[in-house]
Wavefront OBJ file of the C-alpha trace (Angstrom):
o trace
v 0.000 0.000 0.000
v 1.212 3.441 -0.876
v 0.834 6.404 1.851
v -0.528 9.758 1.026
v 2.866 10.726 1.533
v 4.284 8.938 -1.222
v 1.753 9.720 -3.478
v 2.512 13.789 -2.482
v 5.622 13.233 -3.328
v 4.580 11.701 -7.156
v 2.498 14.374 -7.653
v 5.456 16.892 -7.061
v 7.667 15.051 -9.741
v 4.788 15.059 -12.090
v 4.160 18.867 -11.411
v 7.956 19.987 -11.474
v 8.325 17.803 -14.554
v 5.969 19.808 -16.350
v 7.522 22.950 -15.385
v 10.760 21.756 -16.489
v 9.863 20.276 -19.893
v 7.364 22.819 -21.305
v 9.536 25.280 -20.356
v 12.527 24.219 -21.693
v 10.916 23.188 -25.000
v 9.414 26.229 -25.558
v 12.911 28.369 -24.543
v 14.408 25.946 -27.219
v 11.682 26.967 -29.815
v 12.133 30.535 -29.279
v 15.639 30.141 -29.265
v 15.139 28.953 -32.761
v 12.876 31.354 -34.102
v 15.276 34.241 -33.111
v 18.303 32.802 -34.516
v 17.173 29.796 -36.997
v 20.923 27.942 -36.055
v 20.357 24.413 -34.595
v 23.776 25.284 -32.771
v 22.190 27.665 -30.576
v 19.577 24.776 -29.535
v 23.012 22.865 -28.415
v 24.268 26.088 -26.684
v 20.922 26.038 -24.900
v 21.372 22.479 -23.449
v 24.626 23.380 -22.613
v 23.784 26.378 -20.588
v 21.932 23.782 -18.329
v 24.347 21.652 -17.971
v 27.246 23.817 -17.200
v 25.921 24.420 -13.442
v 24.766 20.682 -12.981
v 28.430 20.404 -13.709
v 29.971 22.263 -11.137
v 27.022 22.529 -8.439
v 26.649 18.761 -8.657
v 28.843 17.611 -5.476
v 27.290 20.570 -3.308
v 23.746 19.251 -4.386
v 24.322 15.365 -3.560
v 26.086 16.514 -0.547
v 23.141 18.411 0.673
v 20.897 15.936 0.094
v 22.865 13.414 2.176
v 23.591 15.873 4.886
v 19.732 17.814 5.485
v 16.086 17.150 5.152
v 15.732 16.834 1.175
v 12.038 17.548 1.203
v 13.837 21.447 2.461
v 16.446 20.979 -0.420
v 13.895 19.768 -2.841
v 11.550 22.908 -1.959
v 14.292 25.703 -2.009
v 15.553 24.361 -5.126
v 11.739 24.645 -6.893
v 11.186 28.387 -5.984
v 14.296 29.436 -7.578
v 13.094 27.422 -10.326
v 9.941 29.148 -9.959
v 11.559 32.725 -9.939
v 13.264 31.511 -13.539
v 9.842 30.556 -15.082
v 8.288 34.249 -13.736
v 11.302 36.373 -15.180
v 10.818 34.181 -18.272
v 7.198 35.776 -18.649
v 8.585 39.042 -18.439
v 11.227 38.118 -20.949
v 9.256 36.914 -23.794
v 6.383 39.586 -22.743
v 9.081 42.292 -24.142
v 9.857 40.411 -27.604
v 13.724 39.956 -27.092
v 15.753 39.846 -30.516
v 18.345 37.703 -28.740
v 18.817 34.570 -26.918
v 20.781 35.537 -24.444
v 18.710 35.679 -21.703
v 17.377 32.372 -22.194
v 20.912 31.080 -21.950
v 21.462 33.295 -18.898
v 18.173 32.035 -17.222
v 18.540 28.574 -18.307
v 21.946 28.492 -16.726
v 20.061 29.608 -13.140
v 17.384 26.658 -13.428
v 20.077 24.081 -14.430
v 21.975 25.389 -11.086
v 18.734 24.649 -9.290
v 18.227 21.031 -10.581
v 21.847 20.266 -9.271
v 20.088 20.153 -6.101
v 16.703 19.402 -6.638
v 17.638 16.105 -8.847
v 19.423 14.554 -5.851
v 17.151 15.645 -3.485
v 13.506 14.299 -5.612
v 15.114 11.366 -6.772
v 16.347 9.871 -3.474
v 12.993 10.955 -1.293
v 10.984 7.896 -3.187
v 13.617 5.333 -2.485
v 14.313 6.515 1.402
v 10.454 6.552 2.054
v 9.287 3.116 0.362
v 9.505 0.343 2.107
v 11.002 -2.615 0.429
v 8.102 -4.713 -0.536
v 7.080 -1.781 -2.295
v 10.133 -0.872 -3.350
v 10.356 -1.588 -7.689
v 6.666 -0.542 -7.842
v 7.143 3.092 -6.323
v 10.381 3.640 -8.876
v 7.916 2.459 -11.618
v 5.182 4.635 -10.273
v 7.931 7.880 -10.003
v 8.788 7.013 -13.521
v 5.315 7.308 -14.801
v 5.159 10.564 -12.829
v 7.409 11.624 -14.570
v 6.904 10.648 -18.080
v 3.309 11.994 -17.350
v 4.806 15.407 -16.691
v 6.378 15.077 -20.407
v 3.351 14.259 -22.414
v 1.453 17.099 -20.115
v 3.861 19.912 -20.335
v 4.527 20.075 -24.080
v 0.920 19.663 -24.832
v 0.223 22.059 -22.706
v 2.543 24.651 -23.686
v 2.308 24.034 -26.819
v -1.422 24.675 -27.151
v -0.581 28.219 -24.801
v 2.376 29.285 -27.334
v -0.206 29.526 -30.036
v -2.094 32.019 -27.801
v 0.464 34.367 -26.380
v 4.397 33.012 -26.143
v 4.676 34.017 -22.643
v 1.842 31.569 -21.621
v 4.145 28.337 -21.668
v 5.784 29.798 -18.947
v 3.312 30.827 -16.735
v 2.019 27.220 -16.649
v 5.449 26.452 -15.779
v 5.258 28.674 -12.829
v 2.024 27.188 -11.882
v 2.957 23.565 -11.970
v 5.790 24.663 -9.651
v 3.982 26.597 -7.180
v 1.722 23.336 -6.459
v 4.522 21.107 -6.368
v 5.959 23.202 -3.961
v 2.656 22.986 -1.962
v 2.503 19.174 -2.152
v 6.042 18.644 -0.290
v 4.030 19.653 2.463
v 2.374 16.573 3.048
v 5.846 14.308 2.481
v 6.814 13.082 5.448
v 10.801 13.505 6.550
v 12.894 10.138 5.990
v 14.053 8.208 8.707
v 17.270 7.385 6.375
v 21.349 8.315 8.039
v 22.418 11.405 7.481
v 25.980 12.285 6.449
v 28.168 13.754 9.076
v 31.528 15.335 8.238
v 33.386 18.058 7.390
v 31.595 21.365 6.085
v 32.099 24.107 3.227
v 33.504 23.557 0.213
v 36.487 21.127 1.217
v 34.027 18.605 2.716
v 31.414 18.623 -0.210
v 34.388 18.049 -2.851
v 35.650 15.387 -0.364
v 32.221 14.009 -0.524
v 32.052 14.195 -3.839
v 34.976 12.405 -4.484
v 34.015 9.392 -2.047
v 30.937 8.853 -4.282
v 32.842 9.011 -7.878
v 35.346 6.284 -5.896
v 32.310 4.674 -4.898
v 31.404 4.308 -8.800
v 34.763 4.052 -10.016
v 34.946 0.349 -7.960
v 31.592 -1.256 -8.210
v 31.560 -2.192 -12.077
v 27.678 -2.390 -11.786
v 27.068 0.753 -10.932
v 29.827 2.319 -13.547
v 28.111 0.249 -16.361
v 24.994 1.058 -16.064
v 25.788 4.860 -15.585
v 28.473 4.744 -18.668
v 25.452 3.103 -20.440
v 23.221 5.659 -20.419
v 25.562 8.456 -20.371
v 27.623 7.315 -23.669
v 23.769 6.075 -25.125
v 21.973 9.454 -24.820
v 25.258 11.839 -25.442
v 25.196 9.973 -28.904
v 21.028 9.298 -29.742
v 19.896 12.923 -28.092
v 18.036 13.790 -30.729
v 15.170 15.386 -29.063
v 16.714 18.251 -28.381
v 16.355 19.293 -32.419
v 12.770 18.766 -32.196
v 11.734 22.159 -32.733
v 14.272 22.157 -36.033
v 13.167 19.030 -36.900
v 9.608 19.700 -36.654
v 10.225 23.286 -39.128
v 12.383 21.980 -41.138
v 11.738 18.208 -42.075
v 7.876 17.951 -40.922
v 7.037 21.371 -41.297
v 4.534 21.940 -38.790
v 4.133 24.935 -36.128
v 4.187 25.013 -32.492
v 1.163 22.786 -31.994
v 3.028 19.935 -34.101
v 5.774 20.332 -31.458
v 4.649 19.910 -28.808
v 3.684 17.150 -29.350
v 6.211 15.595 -31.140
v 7.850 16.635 -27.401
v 4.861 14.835 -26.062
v 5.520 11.816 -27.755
v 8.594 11.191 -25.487
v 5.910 11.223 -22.810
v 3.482 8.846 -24.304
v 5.730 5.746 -25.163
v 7.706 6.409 -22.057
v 4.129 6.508 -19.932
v 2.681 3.478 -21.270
v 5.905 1.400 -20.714
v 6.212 2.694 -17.150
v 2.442 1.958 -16.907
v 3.164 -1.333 -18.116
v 6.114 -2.354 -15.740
v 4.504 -1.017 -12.959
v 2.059 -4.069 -13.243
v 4.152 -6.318 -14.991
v 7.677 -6.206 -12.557
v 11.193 -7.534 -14.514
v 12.402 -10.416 -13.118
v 14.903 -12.313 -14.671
v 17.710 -11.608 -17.218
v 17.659 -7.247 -16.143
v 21.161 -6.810 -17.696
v 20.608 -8.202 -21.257
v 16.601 -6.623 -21.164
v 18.793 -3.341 -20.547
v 20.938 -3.771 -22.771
v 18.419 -4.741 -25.817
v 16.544 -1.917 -25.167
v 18.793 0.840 -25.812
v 19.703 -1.236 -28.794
v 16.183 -0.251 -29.558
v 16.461 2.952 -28.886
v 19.037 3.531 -30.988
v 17.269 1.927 -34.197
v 14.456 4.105 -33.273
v 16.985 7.215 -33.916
v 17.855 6.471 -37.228
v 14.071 6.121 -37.960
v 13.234 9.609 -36.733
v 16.389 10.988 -38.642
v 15.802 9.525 -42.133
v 11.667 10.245 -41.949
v 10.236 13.046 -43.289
v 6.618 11.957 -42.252
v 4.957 13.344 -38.815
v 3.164 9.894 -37.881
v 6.491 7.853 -38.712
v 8.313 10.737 -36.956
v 5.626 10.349 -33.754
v 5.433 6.800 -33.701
v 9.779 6.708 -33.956
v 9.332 8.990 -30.993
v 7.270 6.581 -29.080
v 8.904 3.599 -29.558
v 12.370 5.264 -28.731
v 10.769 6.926 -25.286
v 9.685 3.225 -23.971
v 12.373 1.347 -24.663
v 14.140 4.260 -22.980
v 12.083 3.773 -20.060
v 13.046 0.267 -19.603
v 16.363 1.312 -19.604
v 15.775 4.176 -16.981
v 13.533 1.806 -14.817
v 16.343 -0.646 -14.605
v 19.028 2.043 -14.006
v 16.869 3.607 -11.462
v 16.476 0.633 -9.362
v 20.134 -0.991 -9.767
v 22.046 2.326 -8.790
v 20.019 2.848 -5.514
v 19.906 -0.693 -4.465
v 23.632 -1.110 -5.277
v 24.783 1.837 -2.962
v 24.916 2.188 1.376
v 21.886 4.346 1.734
v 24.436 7.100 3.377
v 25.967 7.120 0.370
v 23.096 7.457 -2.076
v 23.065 11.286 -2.517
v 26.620 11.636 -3.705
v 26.193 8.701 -5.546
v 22.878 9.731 -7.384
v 24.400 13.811 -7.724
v 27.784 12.392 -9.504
v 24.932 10.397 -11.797
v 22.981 13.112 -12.580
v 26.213 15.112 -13.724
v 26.958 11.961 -16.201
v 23.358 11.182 -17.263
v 21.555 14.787 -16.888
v 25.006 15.794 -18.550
v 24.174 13.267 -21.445
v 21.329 14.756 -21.846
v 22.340 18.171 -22.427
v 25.664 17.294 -23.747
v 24.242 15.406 -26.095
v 22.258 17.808 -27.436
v 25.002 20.300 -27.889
v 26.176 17.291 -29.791
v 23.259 17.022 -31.813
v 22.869 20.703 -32.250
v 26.522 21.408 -33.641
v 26.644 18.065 -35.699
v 23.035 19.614 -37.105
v 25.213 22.981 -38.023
v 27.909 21.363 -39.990
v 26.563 17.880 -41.391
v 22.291 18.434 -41.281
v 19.936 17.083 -39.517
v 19.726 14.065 -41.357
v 23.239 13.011 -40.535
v 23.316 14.218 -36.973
v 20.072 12.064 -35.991
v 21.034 9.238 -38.076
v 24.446 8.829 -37.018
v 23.779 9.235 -33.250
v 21.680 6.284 -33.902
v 24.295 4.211 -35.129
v 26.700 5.327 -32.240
v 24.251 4.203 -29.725
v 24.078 0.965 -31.228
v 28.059 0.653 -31.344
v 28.023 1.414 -27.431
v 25.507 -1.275 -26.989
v 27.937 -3.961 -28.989
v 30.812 -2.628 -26.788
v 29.342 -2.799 -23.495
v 28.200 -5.980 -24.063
v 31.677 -7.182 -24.872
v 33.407 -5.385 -22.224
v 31.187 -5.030 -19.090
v 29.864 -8.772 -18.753
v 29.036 -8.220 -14.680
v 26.133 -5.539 -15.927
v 24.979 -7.844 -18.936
v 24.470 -10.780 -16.647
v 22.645 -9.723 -13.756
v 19.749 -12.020 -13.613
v 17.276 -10.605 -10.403
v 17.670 -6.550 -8.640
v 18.454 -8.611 -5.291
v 21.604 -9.629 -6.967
v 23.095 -6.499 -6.413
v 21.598 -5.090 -3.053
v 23.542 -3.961 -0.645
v 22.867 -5.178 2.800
v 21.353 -2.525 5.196
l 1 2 3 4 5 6 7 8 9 10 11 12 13 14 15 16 17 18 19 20 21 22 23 24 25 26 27 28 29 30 31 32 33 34 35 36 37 38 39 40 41 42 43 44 45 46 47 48 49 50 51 52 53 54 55 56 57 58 59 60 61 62 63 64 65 66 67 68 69 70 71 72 73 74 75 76 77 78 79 80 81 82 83 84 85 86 87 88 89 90 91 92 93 94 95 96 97 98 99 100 101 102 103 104 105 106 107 108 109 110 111 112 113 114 115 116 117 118 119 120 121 122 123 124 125 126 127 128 129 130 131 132 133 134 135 136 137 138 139 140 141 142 143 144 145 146 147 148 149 150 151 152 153 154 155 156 157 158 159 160 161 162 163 164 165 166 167 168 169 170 171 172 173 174 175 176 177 178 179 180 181 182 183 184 185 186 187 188 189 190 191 192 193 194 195 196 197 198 199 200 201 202 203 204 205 206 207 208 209 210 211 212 213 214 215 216 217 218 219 220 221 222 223 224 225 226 227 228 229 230 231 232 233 234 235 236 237 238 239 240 241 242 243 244 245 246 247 248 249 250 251 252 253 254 255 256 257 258 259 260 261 262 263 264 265 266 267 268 269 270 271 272 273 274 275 276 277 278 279 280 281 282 283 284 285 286 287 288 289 290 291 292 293 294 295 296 297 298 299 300 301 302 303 304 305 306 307 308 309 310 311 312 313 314 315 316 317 318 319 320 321 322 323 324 325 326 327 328 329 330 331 332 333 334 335 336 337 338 339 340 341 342 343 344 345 346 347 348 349 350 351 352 353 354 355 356 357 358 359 360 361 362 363 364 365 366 367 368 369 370 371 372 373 374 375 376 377 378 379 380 381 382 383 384 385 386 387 388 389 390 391 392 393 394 395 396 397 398 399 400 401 402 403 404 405
């Protein structure tokens, strides 16, 4: 049975995940429209990954060391004050991006400690029984909050381009609200030394932490080398002028998309638990993934395009499920801040990272080329992985790799 608390705390995923992806999309589309270079859709994503970057050890090592709920919250009303000057922003018709760089950069310095924070809160309240069903239940939460927030936006855009934003600072101000009602963990606390000094030194224990368990290091290099190479979603809004030539509406969702496969496969394993044979299901399905790249690069039809979308989102979400629940259980609970803020540098840094990729592959070879062959680099990290890290491809059942408590 789930507790209102842990349902409070879905519901704030879901909400900030909105914020987050409608806004984003929409800064990217903008973005776009005022300068019409996919590079500048790349020098977007790497304005929010820059922070995540540095701020990364000082957010893991504040979620270890306080209540995270606290963390969580602080780190939402900045994000909140970002959406708000964004109305402003786009209210005054700006002729260049750069203050959507500049205020991109602030909300990407806020994640650094909200990611940490939100994604540890679901694992530290559920008990273990519960345990793979609340991580497919936050993942759903999530991938709601991308179908939603697109769609959402996108639908607002086409009224006034400020709009997108305001629903962003909506979503946030109830998410905020709903960490009321989340009760505080019971889970250790870090102890040590303070400042600067003692979160780098904390820092450091977790990427040592990585560095020796081969599990962990796979599955993180997995996704990180994966979705540097296939992120093409981040030239959606190029993509959806250029190749399927349809207007704001079209994009979001297109962006939406992401949401919908991801959602129904979520939906799906949140009934229907994996079992046996996790490594090679993970491993498969980022196979699939990348196949479903090189679709979306060489089509120049929406439905293929949205259905390419899909199918790339859910096998994605296998691939996050699995992640999500063999990181967590294969790291000391004191240890599972750090841990999770040096993973959200590598795989919230693929994300980003790989859509500077994208966007300055886009620049200088097309679109075509950039989609297509991040496709076929995905794939080529699957073969090698496979090869080389044959502890991740052959763990049979998540209690193979928990740590005991």
């Amino acid at each position: 049975m789930i507790g209102r608390g842990l349902v409070a705390l879905l519901l704030t995923n879901f909400f900030n995940t909105v914020a987050y992806i409608g806004l984003i999309t929409f800064a990217g589309d903008q973005v776009f429209r005022i300068t019409g270079r996919e590079l500048d859709l790349g020098l977007l994503a790497l304005c929010a990954f820059v922070p995540i970057f540095f701020l990364a050890p000082a957010g893991g090592t504040t979620a270890d060391r306080f209540d995270k709920r606290i963390v969580y919250g602080i780190a939402s009303t900045v994000m909140l004050v970002v959406a708000v000057t964004l109305v402003f922003v786009v209210s005054a018709d700006p002729q260049t991006p750069a203050p959507f760089f500049a205020l991109i950069a602030v909300y990407g310095g806020a994640r650094s400690f909200a990611a940490p924070a939100g994604r540890t809160l679901p694992i530290d309240l559920a008990p273990p029984e519960i345990l793979q069903r609340v991580i497919a239940l936050k993942a759903v939460a999530f991938q709601a909050g991308i179908i939603v927030g697109p769609v959402l936006a996108g639908f607002a855009a086409v009224i006034d381009p400020s709009l997108p934003y305001v629903i962003s600072a909506g979503a946030l101000v109830i998410a905020i609200a709903l960490l009321v009602a989340v009760p505080e963990p019971t889970t250790a606390r870090l102890e040590g030394g303070k400042g600067f000094r003692g979160a780098f030194a904390d820092a450091v224990e977790g990427l040592r932490y990585i560095r020796t368990n081969r599990i962990v290091l796979a599955a993180i290099g997995l996704d990180l080398f994966a979705v540097l190479l296939g992120g093409a979603t981040a030239l959606l809004p190029a993509i959806a002028e250029k190749r399927l030539g349809v207007g704001e509406v079209g994009l979001g969702w297109l962006r939406a998309a992401d949401g919908i496969g991801a959602t129904a496969m979520s939906l799906t394993l949140s009934v229907w638990a994996i079992k046996r044979r996790v490594g090679k299901i993970l491993l498969s399905t980022v196979a699939v993934f990348g196949v479903a790249t090189i679709v979306l690069g060489f089509t120049t039809s929406y439905a293929v395009a949205f259905g390419a979308i899909v199918v790339l989102s859910a096998a994605d979400a296998v691939s996050v499920f699995i992640r999500s629940t063999l990181v967590p259980l294969a790291t000391p609970e004191e240890m599972r801040g750090r841990v999770i803020a040096v993973e959200n540098v590598f795989i919230g840094g693929s994300n980003e990272l790989g859509a500077l990729e994208s966007g300055v592959a886009a620049q200088f070879f097309g679109l075509v080329g950039a989609v297509v062959t991040g496709g076929i680099g995905t794939l080529a990290v699957v073969a090698t992985w496979w090869k080389v890290f044959p502890r991740l491809r052959d763990v049979d059942r998540f209690e193979d790799v928990r740590v005991p408590t």
